[in-house]
Residue, then its C-alpha position, 0 to 999 in steps of 0.5 A: x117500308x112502312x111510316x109506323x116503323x119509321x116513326x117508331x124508329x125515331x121515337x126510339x132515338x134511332x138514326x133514319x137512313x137516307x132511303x127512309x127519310x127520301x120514301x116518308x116525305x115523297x109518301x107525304x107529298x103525294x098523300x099516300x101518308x096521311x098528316x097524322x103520321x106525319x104529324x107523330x114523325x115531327x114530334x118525335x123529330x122535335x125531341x130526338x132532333x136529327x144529325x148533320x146527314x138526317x138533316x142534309x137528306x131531309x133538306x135535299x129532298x124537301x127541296x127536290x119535292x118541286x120545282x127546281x130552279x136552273x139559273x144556268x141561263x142567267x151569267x155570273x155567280x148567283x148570290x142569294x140573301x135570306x133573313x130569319x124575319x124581324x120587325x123593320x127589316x128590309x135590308x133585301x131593298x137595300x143589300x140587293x142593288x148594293x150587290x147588283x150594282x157590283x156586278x153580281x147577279x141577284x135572282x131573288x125569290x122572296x116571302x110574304x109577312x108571317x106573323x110580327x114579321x114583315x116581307x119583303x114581296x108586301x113591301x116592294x107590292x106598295x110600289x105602285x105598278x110593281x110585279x112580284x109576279x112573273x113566268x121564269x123567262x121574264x124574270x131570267x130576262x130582267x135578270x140578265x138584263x138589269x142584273x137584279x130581280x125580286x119575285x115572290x115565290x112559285x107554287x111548286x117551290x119545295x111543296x113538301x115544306x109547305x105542307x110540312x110547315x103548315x102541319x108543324x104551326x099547328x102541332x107545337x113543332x116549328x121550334x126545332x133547329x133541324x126543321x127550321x132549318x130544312x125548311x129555310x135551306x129547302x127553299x133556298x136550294x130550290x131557288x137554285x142561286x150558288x152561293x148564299x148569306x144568311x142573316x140570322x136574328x136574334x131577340x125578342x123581335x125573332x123566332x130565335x130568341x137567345x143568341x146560343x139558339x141562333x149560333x146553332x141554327x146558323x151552323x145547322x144551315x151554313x153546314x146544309x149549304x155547303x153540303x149541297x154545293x153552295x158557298x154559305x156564310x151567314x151573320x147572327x145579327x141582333x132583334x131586340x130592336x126594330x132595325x132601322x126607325x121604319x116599321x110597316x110597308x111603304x114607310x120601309x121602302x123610302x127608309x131602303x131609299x134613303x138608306x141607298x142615298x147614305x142619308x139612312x139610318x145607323x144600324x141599318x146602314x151598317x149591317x146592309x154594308x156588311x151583308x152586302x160584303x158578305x155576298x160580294x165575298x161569296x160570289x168571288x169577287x174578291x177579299x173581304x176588305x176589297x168588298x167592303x171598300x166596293x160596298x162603300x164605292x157603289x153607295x157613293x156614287x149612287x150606283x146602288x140607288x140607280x140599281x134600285x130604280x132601274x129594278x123598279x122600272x123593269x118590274x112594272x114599278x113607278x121609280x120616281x116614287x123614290x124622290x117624291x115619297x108622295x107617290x106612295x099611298x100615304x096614311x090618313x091618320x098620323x098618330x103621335x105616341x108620347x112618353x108617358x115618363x121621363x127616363x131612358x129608354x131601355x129594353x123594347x119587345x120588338x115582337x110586341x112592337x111588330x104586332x102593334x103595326x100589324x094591328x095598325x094594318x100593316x101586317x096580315x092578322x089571318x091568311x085573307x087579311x089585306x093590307x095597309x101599305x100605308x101603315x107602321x110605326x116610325x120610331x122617333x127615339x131607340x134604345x138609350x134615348x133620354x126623353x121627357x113625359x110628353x115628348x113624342x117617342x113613334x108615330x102611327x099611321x094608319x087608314x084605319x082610326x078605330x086600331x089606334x088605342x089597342x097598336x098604342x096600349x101594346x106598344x107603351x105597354x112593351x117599352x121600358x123607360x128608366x132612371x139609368x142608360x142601357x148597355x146596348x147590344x152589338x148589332x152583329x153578334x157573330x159571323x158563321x162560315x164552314x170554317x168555324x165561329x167569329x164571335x164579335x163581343 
């Protein structure tokens, strides 16, 4: 067998069989082929794409190419949560101890920022004492223990994505449904939880820009989950908006508590309910209408909060920072960005929104980048918010004063404010299963 056939084969628009696609990328994986040939394959990939099977065997082995988690030590059903990437979403903070607080089992492993995104392993980091780094004892053991962990992703999970992933960013190949979604889904059977739900956004804020592209890789996915064994559900959700009002570190963690105290905001609120139902329902525990109402009980109570905090303590973390927000490194400088025009707000390009705050610190411009937990942007109006010229729209924090012109002329520049009221988007746009679409406007 020989890479040159293969890509020659693909080029063609010819299926791979599965004994072809397992030698190319263990050949990849252990450099007996070279990132040139394996470069020609995504691009011929890139065009040609790859059918439901292709996709499966490229996943399976993407995911066999490292370690694989056994969770058979930790009891229950494992549910697992993984979102695309957007700007304000730290739903993970939220959705987590909601789900662990009804007695399903959360081992989570989690990323890092890419880009205008944020991750969760920087937010949970801003946390002071807090430990995303752990051998898999410890963590099965918190598991077991507190029925909830969140740990930042080994070395050796899916090394086959890691180098296909930084192979792709650099030859105009990321955007293509099949290897975005071998590449998610590689990781999360890895990760080895038994059931998953998937929170697929959608908009200027996310790397799936319109929500025909975003139905396609979430049925790509959930049809990968499935085929390997794993109940897969997932939700096209909406990022033409920042979710929430918090954009940054520090500030998302005490919107996530705020949110678990039902003091938090709307949109976030309601979509963490439903992702939360959603993994309660795929971990069996009962109908869709039963989670929602345990989804509701636990917030009530303070159960999920508790969760969260009890989390925090076995990882190291201060958990009083939760009432006292002044535990976390704060902000030197609070910038206040005023209207510079009456009117409506309307569309706001949520990307441009999340590389303002990365400009503020809150984010990584480059891989050896550090960052500002105390940085973001608050929101102060959304979309459809009537304001006068002055009045104060977001504020910037930062420890760094210098980024403040360049974060606000990037941020006004992205914001529309008009004479007429915007139609808003629905939140959640549809629902995907094995079953087929539920389209919800």
């Amino acid at each position: 067998m020989r890479a040159y056939d293969l890509i020659e084969k693909k080029r063609d628009n010819y299926e791979l069989t599965d004994e072809e696609i397992k030698w190319i990328i263990k050949g990849y994986v252990a450099e007996e082929i070279p990132d040139y040939q394996m470069a020609a394959l995504l691009m011929a990939i890139y065009f040609n794409g790859l059918n439901e099977r292709e996709t499966l065997t490229l996943t399976l082995e993407m995911a066999h190419s490292g370690d694989m988690m056994d969770l058979s030590a930790i009891k229950g059903i494992k549910a697992d949560k993984h979102s695309t990437g957007g700007v304000g979403d730290k739903t993970t903070m939220i959705v987590a101890p909601i789900v662990a607080s009804c007695g399903v089992p959360v081992a989570k492993m989690s990323g890092r920022g890419l880009g205008h995104t944020g991750g969760t392993v920087d937010k949970l980091e801003s946390i002071p004492g807090f430990r995303t780094s752990m051998s898999k004892e410890e963590f099965f053991d918190i598991v077991n223990k507190v029925g909830i962990c969140v740990i930042g992703q080994t070395g050796n999970i899916a090394p086959a994505d890691k180098k296909m992933y930084a192979l792709r960013d650099v030859t105009a190949t990321v955007n293509s449904i099949p290897l975005i979604a071998s590449s998610i889904m590689s990781k999360k059977l890895a990760a080895g939880s038994d059931a998953i739900v998937l929170d697929v956004k959608t908009g200027s804020g996310a790397f799936m820009k319109t929500r025909e592209m975003a139905v396609k890789l979430a049925q790509t996915m959930v049809k990968i989950g499935e085929g390997a064994g794993r109940k897969t559900v997932a939700l096209i959700t909406d990022m033409d908006r920042p979710l929430g009002n918090a954009i940054g570190n520090a500030v998302e963690v005490i919107e996530a508590a705020e949110t678990l105290k039902c003091k938090g905001p709307s949109d976030l609120t309601e979509l963490c309910k439903k992702l939360a139902a959603d993994m309660l329902v795929v971990a069996q525990k009962g109908s869709r209408e039963d989670c929602i109402r345990m989804v509701e009980d636990t917030l009530k109570s303070g159960k999920a909060l508790a969760k969260f905090k009890d989390m925090i303590t076995a990882q190291g973390g201060n958990p009083d920072c939760l009432e006292d927000y002044s535990i976390f490194s704060g902000a030197k400088v609070h910038h206040n960005v005023l209207a510079d025009r009456e009117g409506y707000i309307g569309n706001i390009n949520t990307e441009k929104c999340g590389i303002s705050s990365v400009i503020l610190g809150a984010g990584r411009e480059t891989k050896e980048s550090s960052i500002d937990f105390g940085a973001g942007i608050i929101l102060k109006e959304k979309i459809g918010s009537y304001v006068k010229k002055g009045d104060v729209i977001a504020q910037m924090l930062t420890n760094r004063p210098e980024t403040i012109a360049d974060a606000e002329k990037l941020f006004l520049e992205n914001i529309e404010i008009g004479s007429e009221k915007p139609a808003e988007n629905p939140l959640i746009h549809a629902r995907v299963d094995i079953n087929g679409i539920d389209l919800y406007d």
